[in-house]
Each structure stands twice: as C-alpha cells, then as structure tokens.
C-alpha positions in Angstrom: 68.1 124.2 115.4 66.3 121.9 113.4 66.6 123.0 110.3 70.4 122.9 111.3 69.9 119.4 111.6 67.8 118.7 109.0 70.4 120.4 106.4 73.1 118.7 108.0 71.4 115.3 107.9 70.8 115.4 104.2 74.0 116.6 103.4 75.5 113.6 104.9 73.2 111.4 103.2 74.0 113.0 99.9 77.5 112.3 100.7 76.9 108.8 101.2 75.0 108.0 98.1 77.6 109.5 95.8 80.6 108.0 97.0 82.8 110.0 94.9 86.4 108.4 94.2 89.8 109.8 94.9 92.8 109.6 92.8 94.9 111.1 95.9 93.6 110.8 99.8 93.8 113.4 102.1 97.4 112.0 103.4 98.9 112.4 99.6 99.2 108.0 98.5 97.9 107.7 95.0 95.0 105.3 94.9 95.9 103.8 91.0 95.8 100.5 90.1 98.0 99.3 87.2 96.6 96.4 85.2 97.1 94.4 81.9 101.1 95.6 82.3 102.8 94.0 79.4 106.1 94.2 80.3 107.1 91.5 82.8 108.0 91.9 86.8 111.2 91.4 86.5 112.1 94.6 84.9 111.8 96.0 88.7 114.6 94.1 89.4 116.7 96.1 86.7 116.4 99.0 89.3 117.0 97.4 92.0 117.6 100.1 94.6 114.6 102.2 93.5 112.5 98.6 94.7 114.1 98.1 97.5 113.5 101.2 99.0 109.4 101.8 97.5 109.2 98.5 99.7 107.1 98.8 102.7 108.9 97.6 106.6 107.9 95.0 107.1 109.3 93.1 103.2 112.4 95.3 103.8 113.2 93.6 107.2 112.3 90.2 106.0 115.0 90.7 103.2 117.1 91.9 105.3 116.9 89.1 108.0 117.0 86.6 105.4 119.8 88.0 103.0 122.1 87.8 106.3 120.6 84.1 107.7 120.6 82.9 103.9 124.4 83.8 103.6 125.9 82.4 107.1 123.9 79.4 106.2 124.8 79.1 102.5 128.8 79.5 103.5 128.0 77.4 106.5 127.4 74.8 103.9 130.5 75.7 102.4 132.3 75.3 105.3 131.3 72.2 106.3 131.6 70.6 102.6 135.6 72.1 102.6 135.7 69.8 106.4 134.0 67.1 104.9 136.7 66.5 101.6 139.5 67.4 104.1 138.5 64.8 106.4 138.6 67.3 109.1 135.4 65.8 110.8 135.7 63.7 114.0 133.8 60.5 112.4 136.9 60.3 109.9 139.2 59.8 112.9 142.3 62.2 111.8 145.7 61.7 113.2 146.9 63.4 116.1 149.0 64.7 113.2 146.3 66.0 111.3 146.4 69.5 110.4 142.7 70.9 110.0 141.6 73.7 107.1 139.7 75.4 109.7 140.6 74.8 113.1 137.7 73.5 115.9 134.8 72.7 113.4 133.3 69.4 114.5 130.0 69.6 112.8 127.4 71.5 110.5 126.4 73.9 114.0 129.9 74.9 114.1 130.5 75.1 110.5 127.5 78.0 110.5 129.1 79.3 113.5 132.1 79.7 112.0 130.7 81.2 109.0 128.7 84.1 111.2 132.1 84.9 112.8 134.0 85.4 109.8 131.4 87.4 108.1 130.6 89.4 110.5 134.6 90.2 112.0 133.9 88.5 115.7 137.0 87.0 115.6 136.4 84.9 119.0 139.6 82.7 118.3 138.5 79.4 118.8 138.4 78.6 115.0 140.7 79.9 112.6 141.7 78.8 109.1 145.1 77.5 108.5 147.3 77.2 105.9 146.8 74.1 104.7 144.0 74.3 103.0 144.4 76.8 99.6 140.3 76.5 99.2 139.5 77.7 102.3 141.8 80.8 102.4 140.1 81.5 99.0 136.9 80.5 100.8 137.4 83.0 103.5 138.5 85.8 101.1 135.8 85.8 99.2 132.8 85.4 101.7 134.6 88.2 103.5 134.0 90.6 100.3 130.5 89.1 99.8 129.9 90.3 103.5 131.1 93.4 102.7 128.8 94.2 99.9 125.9 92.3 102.0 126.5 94.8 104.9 126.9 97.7 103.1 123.5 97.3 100.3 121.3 96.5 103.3 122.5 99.0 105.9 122.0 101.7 102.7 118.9 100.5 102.1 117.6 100.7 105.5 119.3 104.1 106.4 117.9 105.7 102.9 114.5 104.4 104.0 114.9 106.4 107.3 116.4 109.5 105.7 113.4 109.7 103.0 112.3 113.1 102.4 108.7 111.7 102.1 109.2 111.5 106.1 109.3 115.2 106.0 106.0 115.7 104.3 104.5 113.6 107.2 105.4 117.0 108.9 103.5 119.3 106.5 99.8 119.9 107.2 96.6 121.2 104.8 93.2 122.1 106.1 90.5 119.6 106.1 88.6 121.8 103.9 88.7 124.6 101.3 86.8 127.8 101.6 85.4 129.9 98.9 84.8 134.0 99.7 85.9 137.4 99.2 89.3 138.2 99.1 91.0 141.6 98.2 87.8 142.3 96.1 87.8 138.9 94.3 86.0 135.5 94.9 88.6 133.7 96.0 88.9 129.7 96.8 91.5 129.4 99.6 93.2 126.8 101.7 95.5 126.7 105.0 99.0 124.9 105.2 101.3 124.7 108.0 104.9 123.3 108.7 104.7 121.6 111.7 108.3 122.0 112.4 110.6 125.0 112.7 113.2 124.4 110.1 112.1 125.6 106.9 111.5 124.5 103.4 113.6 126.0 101.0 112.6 126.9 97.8 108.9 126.3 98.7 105.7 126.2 95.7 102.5 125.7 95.4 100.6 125.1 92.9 97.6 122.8 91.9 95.5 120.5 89.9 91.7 119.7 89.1 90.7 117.0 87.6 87.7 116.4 86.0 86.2 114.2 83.3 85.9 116.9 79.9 84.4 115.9 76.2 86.6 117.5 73.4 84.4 118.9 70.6 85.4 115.6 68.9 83.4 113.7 70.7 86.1 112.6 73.0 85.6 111.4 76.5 88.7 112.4 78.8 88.8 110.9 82.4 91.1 112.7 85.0 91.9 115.6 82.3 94.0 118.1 84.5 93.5 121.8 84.4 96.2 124.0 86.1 95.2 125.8 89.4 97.5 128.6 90.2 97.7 129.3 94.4 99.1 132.2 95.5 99.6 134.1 98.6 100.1 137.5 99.8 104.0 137.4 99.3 103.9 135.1 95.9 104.2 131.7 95.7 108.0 131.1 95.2 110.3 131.0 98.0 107.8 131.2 100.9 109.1 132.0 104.5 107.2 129.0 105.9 107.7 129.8 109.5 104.0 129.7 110.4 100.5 129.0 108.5 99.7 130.3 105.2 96.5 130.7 103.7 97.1 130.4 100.2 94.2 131.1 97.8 93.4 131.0 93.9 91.2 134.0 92.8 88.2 132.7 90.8 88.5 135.3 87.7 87.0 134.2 83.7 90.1 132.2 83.3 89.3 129.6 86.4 87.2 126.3 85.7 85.2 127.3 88.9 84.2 131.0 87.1 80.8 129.3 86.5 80.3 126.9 89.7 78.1 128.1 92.5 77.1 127.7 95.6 73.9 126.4 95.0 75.5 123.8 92.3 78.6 123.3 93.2 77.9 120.0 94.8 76.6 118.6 91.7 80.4 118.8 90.0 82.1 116.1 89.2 85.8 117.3 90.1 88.8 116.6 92.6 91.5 119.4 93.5 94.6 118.1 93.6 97.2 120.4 96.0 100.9 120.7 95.5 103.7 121.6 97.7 107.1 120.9 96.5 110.4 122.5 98.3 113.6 121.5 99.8 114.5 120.0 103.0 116.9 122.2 105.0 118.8 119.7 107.2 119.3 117.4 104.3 119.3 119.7 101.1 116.9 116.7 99.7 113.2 117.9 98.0 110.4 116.3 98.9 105.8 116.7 97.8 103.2 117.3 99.8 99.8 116.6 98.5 96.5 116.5 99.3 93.0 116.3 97.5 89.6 118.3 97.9 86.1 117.1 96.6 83.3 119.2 96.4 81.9 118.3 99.6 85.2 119.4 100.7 84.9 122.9 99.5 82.8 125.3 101.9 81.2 128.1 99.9 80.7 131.0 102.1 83.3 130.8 104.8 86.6 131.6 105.6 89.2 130.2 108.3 89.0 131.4 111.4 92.2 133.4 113.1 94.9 131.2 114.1 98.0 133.4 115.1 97.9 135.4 118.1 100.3 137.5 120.2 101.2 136.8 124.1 102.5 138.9 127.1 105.9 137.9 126.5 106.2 139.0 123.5 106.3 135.7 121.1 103.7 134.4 118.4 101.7 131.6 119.3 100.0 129.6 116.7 96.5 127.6 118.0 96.6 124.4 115.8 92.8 124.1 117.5 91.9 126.4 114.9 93.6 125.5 111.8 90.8 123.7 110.2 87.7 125.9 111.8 85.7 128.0 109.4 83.9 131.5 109.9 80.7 131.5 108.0 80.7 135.1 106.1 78.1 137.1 103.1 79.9 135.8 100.1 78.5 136.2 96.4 76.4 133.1 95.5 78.9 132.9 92.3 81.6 134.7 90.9 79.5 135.4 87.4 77.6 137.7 89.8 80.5 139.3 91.6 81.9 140.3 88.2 78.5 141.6 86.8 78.3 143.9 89.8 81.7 145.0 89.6 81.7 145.9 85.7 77.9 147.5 86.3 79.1 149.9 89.7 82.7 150.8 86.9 80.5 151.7 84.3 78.1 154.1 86.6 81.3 156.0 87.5 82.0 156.0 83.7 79.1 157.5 83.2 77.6 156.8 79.6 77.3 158.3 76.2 74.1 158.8 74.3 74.4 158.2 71.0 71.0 159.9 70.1 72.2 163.1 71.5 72.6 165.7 68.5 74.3 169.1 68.7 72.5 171.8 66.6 74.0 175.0 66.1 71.6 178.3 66.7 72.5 181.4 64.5 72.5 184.3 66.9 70.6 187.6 65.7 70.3 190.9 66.3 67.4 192.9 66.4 69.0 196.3 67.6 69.1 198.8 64.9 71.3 201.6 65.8 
C-alpha cells in the first residue's frame, strides 16, 4: 500500500513540474494564439456571416439587441425630423385643418414608438401615415425592407448558431486515457469512444495525429510536425455502426513513431496525440469533428479498458458509462522492439535452420564377395 502511494505521489509530482502544453484540450478548442497578423481586422468583416456565427452568446445577443434598438431609434429620429419640417408637432400650433404626415406623433417617445410599430408589423392603429406627405410613404417603405433584411440576418444568425453541428460533437465522448497492450497478437495503443445519443453518424472516421517537435538532417528544428496515426477497429474504420462504444486501437508495428517508446520511457517523450472523428449528422445531413488530445501521462502502458457492455433479463444491451474510462491492469511487453524480437525468434525455431558448414560426401560402396 505504500509503495502504491509513493509511486502515485511522484508521478503527480512529475506531472506537475513538467507542465506539458496542449495544442487541443481534452474538450477539442484549439489553444493557438495568432500574433503579428499583417493583414488588418477588417478583413473579418468581408465574411461576415462566418464572424457572426464563430461569435460567442453573449457578443451575438448584444448585436442583436442593439442592431434592433439602434434601428427603431435611428428611424425614430427620422420620424420625428419628417414631424418636425411638416410642422406636425403640437408646439407649432397646426390648424384644425392640418393634415399630419403621420398621424398621432406628438413627440420624440412617440416618434420611436411609431418607428417599433412599423418595423416590427404591430399595426395598433393609433398612428398611421397619410398621404400627404411623399417622404414619409418613402420613409415607411424603405424602413419596412430594412426591417426585413434586419429580421431575417439576425434570426439566421441566431438559428445557425443553434443548429451548429459542433453542438453534436458535445454528444460524442473519448476516454480520459489511452491504453497500450496486446491486441490480436500485436502491441496495440487503443482508446474508447462513445455516442452519447442513438441517432447515428453517418459516414463515421477516425483517424489521428501526433505531434511532436522533429530535427531534419538539415539541421532543422520543426515544432508541432504531424505524423499520421491510423486507428482502426474490428470492422474498419469507414462507415462505423456507432450504436454503442468502440474501442478503436492503432497497432504499434516498425512503421509507428511509438515502435521504439517504452514503458519505462515513455514518459520522457515529448509528444501530443491528436484524435479525429469526422462523420455526418443524421437529423440534419450536416458533418461535424470531434477531437480530443492525449499526452504521455495520458497514455497507460499495461492496461486495457475494462468491460462496458453487458446483457440483461429482458433481453436488451445495456451500456455502463461507469466504466467507460476504467482500466484493467494486464502482462503487456515492456516495448514493442521486444514483442517483435520474440515473435521473429519463436518463427524462426519452427523454421528450423540451415547449417552452412554441413557437407555432403559421397561413400563408394564395395564389394568384397567374390563368387
């Protein structure tokens, strides 16, 4: 028990003293920072939809509340200024006589009132324009198509924001750590995923990326160079039938950058696993990522996951999320250098061997019966 702790204890110290960065957290956001950007600000304003909608709530509903306030007051204004040159105000004392531009607006609070009726369609029927007046019918028309366009760039905005597919990932799950062991006879590094809904993605893959910082035999230093890490699982990794937990896994063969890792050193790389998930959303036909990161004190060597999926009375298949993340320590090959080396040394004692010392000399057979 305590050397449990002990090993524990310094592990979590060794964790703290390195403080290892992430380019993607656990929950998939990029943690890049842009800087020295040449070209100017404004050129997000080019795509202005794309802006809108990368906007967080809380700027979204502030330019939304102010895009609708800012226009009732501006044509408010507007209002009130058509009154004003018109005379229509009661401090210019019209004639009984008199007939108005808009009908009923005594002031700058009913001008705006006015203005947030005809924009958006209330239509109370206390003020109206009249005919007398061909600025204000132009007025009206065009505030009316301005409220139009208003209403129907903001309410886009907001609904795309709501129908994002990156809401979807929220729904996808990866295992709080990765596992190294033996699987189907290789040394494998596996992870668990689950959809935490039961609608399917379409079209599902994995795949993944490690980054690491590499020196080129030219004496080049490359920071976050990306090797490709293929996943698969028992029934391929195209078009999964994502209906319950997978355990996907990438088998650790000559070609994998973690061929020469092990489990006594593997805490001493320098790397960050990047996983991929990319499919399509069934209800909405839109494709969305899931993504998530593993660092070496992320990656268990000697485990696997524990079961997860089990079977009840009635007949249905339950999945225990308890589980999803708890890890089985089992014998595992302290690298995969070794597992090879045994492998290629048992094939070769069923080979057998050939001697190439061996010579084959004929004998001349004679006969020493004399008939």
């Amino acid at each position: 028990m305590f050397k449990y702790l002990r090993q524990r204890f310094s592990r979590r110290l060794r964790e703290r003293g390195r403080r290892r960065a992430r380019l993607v957290s656990k929950d998939g956001r990029c943690n890049i920072e842009f800087g020295n950007v040449e070209q100017s600000r404004f050129v997000f304003l080019i795509d202005i939809w794309t802006t809108i909608l990368d906007l967080k709530w809380r700027y979204k509903m502030t330019i939304f509340i102010s895009a609708f306030l800012g226009s009732w007051f501006l044509f408010g204004l507007l209002w009130y200024v058509v009154a004003y040159i018109h005379k229509d105000l009661p401090e210019f004392n019209p004639s009984i006589n008199h007939t108005p531009c808009v009908e009923n607006i005594n002031g700058l609070t009913s001008a705006f009132l006015f203005s947030l009726e005809t924009q958006v369609t209330i239509g109370y029927g206390f003020r109206c324009v009249t005919e007398q007046c061909a600025t204000a019918i132009f007025l009206l028309i065009f505030q009316s198509i301005l409220g139009v366009i208003i209403n129907s760039f903001m309410c886009g905005a907001i609904l795309a924001k709501i129908s994002r597919s990156k809401n979807r990932a929220k729904t996808i799950t990866f295992s709080r750590n990765a596992v190294i062991s033996e699987r189907g006879g290789n040394l494998c590094l596996l992870i668990r995923v689950a959809n935490l809904r039961k609608s399917l993605l379409i079209g599902s893959h994995i795949y993944g990326k490690l980054l690491k910082t590499t020196i080129t035999p030219e004496g080049e230093t490359i920071i976050l160079d990306q090797v490709n890490i293929e996943f698969v699982v028992d029934a391929g990794n195209e078009n999964l039938f994502f209906i319950s937990p997978l355990t996907i896994y990438h088998i650790i063969d000559k070609n994998s950058p973690f061929f020469h890792m092990a489990a006594e050193t593997i805490l001493q790389q320098d790397f960050e696993l990047v996983v991929f998930l990319d499919g399509t959303v069934e209800a909405t036909s839109a494709t969305c990522q899931v993504r998530t990161s593993y660092i070496p004190e992320e990656v268990l060597w000697g485990y696997r996951f524990a079961p997860i999926v089990s079977k009840t009375k009635e007949g249905k298949y339950r999945v225990d999320f308890q589980n999803f993340s708890k890890t089985v320590a089992v014998e595992t090959p302290h690298c995969a250098l070794c597992l090879y080396n045994e492998k290629e040394a048992k094939a070769k004692e069923k080979k057998g061997y050939d001697n190439p010392g061996f010579v084959l000399s004929e004998v001349n057979e004679t006969s020493d019966t004399q008939m």
